[in-house]
N, CA, C and O atoms as a DFTB+ gen file, in Angstrom:
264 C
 N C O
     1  1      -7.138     -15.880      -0.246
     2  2      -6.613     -14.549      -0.015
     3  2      -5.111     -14.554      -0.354
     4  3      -4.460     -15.464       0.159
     5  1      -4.635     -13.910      -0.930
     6  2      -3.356     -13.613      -1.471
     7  2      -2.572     -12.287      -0.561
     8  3      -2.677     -11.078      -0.769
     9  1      -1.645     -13.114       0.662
    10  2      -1.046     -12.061       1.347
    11  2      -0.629     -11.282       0.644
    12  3      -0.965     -10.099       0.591
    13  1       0.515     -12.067      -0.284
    14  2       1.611     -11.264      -1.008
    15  2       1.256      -9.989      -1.332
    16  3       1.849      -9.020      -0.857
    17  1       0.220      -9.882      -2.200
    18  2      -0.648      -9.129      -2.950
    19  2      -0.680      -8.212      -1.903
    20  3       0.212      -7.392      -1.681
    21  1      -1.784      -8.357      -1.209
    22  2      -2.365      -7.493       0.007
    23  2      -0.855      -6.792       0.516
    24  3      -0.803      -5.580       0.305
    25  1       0.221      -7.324       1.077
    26  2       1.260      -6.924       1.985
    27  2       2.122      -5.777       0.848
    28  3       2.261      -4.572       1.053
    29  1       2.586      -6.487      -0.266
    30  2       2.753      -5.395      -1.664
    31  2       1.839      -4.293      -1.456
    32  3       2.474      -3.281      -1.157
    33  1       0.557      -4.099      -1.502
    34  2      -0.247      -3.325      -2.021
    35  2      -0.273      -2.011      -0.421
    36  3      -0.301      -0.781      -0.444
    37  1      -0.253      -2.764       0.507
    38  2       0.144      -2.183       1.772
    39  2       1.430      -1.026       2.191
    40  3       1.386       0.087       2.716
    41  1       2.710      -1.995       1.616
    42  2       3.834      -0.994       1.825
    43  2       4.165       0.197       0.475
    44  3       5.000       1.100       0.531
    45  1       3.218      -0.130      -0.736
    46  2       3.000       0.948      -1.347
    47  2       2.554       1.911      -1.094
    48  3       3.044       3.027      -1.265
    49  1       1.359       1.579      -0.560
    50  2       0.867       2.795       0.187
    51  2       1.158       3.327       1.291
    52  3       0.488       4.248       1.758
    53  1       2.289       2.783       1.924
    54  2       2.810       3.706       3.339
    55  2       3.783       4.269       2.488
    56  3       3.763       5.496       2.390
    57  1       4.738       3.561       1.771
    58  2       5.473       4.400       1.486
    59  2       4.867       6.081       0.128
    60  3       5.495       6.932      -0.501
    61  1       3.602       5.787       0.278
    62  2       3.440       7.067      -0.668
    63  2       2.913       7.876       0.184
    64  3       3.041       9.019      -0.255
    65  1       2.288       7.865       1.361
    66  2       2.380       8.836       2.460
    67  2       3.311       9.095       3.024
    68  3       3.266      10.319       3.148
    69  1       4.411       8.638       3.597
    70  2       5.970       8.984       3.380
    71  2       6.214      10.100       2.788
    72  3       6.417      11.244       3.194
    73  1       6.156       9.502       1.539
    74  2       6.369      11.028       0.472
    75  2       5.567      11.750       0.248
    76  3       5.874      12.906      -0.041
    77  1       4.355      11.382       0.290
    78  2       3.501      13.023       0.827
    79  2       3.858      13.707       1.869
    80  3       3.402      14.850       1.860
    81  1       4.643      13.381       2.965
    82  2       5.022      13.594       4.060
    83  2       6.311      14.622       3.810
    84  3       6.398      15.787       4.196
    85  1       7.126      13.975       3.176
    86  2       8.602      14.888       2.519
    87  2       7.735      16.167       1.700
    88  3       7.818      17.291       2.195
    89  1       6.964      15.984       0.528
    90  2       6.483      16.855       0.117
    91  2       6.013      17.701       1.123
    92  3       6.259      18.844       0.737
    93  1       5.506      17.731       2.131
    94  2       4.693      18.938       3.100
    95  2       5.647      19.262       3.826
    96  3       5.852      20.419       4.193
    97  1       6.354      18.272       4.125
    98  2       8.068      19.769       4.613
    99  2       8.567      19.862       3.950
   100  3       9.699      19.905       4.432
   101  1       8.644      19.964       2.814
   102  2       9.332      20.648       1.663
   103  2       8.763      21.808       1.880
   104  3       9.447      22.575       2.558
   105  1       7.315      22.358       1.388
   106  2       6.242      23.296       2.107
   107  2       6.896      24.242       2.762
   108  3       7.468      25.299       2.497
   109  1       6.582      23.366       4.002
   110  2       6.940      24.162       5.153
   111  2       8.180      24.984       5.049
   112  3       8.027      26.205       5.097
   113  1       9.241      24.561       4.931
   114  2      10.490      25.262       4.484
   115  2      10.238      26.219       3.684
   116  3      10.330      27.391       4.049
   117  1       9.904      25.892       2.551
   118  2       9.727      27.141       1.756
   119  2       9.128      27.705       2.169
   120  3       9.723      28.782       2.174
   121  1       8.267      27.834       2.591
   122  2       6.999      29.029       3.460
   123  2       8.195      30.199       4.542
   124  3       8.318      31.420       4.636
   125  1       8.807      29.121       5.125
   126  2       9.367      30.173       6.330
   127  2      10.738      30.610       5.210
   128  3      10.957      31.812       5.363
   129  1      11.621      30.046       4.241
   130  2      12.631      30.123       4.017
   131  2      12.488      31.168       2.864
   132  3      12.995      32.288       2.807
   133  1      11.701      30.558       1.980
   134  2      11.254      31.158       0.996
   135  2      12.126      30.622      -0.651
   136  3      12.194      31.111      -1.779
   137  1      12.548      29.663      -0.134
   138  2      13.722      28.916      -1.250
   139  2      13.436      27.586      -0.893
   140  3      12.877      27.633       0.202
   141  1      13.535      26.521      -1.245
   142  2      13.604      25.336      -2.127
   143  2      14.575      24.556      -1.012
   144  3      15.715      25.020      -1.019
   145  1      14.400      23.630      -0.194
   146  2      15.738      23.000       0.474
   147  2      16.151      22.162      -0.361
   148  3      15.484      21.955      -1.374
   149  1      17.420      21.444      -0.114
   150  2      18.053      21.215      -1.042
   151  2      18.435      19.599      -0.641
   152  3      18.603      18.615      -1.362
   153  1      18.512      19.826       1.242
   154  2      19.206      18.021       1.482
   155  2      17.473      17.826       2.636
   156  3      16.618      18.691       2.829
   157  1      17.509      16.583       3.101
   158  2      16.347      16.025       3.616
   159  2      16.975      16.569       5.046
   160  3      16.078      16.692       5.879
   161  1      18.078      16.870       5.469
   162  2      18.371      16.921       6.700
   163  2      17.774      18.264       7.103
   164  3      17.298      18.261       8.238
   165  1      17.658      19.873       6.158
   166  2      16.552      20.544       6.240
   167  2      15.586      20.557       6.775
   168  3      15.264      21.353       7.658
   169  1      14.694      19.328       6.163
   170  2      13.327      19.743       6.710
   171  2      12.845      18.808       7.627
   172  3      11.638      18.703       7.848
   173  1      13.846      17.992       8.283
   174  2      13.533      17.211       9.422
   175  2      12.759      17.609      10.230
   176  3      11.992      16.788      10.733
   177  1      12.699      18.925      10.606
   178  2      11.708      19.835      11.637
   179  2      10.221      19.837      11.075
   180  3       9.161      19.921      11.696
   181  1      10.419      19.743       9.964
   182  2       8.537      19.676       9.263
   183  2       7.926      18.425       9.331
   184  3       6.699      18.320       9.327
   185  1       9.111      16.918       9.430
   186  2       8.786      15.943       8.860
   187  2       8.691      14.990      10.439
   188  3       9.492      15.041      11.372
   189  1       7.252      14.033      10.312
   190  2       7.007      13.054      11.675
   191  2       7.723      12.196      10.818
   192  3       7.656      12.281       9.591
   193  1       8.782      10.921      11.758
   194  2       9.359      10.248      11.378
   195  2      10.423      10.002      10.646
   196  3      11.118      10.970      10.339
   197  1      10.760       8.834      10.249
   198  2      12.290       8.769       9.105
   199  2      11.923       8.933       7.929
   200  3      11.117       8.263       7.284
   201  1      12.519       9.843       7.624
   202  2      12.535      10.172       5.872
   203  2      14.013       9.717       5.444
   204  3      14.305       9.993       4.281
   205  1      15.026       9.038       6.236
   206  2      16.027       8.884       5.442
   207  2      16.268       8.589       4.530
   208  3      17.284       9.046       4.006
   209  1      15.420       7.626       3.833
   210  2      15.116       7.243       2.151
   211  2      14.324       7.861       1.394
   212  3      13.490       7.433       0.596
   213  1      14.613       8.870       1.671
   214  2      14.114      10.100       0.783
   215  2      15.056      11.056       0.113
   216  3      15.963      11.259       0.920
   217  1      15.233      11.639      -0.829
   218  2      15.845      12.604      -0.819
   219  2      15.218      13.951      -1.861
   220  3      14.055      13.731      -2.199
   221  1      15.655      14.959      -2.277
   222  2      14.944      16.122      -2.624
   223  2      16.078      16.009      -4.175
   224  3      17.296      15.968      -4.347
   225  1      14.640      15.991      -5.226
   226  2      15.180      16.300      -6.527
   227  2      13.889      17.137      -7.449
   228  3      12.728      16.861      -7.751
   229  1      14.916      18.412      -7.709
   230  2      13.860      19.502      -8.526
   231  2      13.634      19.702      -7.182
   232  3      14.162      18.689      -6.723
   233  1      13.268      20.233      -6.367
   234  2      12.359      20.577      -5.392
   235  2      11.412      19.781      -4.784
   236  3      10.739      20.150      -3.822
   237  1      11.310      18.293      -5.511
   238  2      10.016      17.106      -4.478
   239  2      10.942      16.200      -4.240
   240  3      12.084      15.959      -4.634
   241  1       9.846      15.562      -3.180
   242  2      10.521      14.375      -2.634
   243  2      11.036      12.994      -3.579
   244  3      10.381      13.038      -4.620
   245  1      11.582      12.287      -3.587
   246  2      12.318      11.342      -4.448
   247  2      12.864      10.185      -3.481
   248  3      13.828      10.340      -2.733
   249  1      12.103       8.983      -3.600
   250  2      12.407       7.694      -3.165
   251  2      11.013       7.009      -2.384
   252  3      10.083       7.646      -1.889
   253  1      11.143       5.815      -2.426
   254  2       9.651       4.674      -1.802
   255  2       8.826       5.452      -2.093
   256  3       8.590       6.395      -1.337
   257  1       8.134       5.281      -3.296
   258  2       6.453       5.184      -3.246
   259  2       6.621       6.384      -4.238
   260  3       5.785       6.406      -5.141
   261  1       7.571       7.405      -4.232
   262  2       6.975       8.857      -5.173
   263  2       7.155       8.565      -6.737
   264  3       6.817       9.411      -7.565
């Protein structure tokens, strides 16, 4: 069994729910705002957890995993 592999293949995939995560308060914002946020500190209210390594470019999320 090859941890490495497995543990790699693991934090890829958290970190791309992460950013599915930024993406759906991105959403949310726009829904109530009706415009595009612009910094991650925005949509903290939409988002479970740290998104600090995230940030918003074009309108999606940008960083780990996207």
């Amino acid at each position: 069994m090859n941890t490495d592999r497995i543990r790699s293949t693991a934090e890829t995939v958290a970190g791309q729910a992460s950013c599915r995560t930024v993406d759906q308060a991105i959403l949310g914002y726009v829904a109530q705002h009706g415009t595009a946020p612009t910094t991650i500190k925005q949509i903290e209210p939409w988002a479970k957890g740290d998104i600090s390594a995230y940030r918003i470019v074009k309108g999606r999320a940008a960083g780990p995993g996207c």
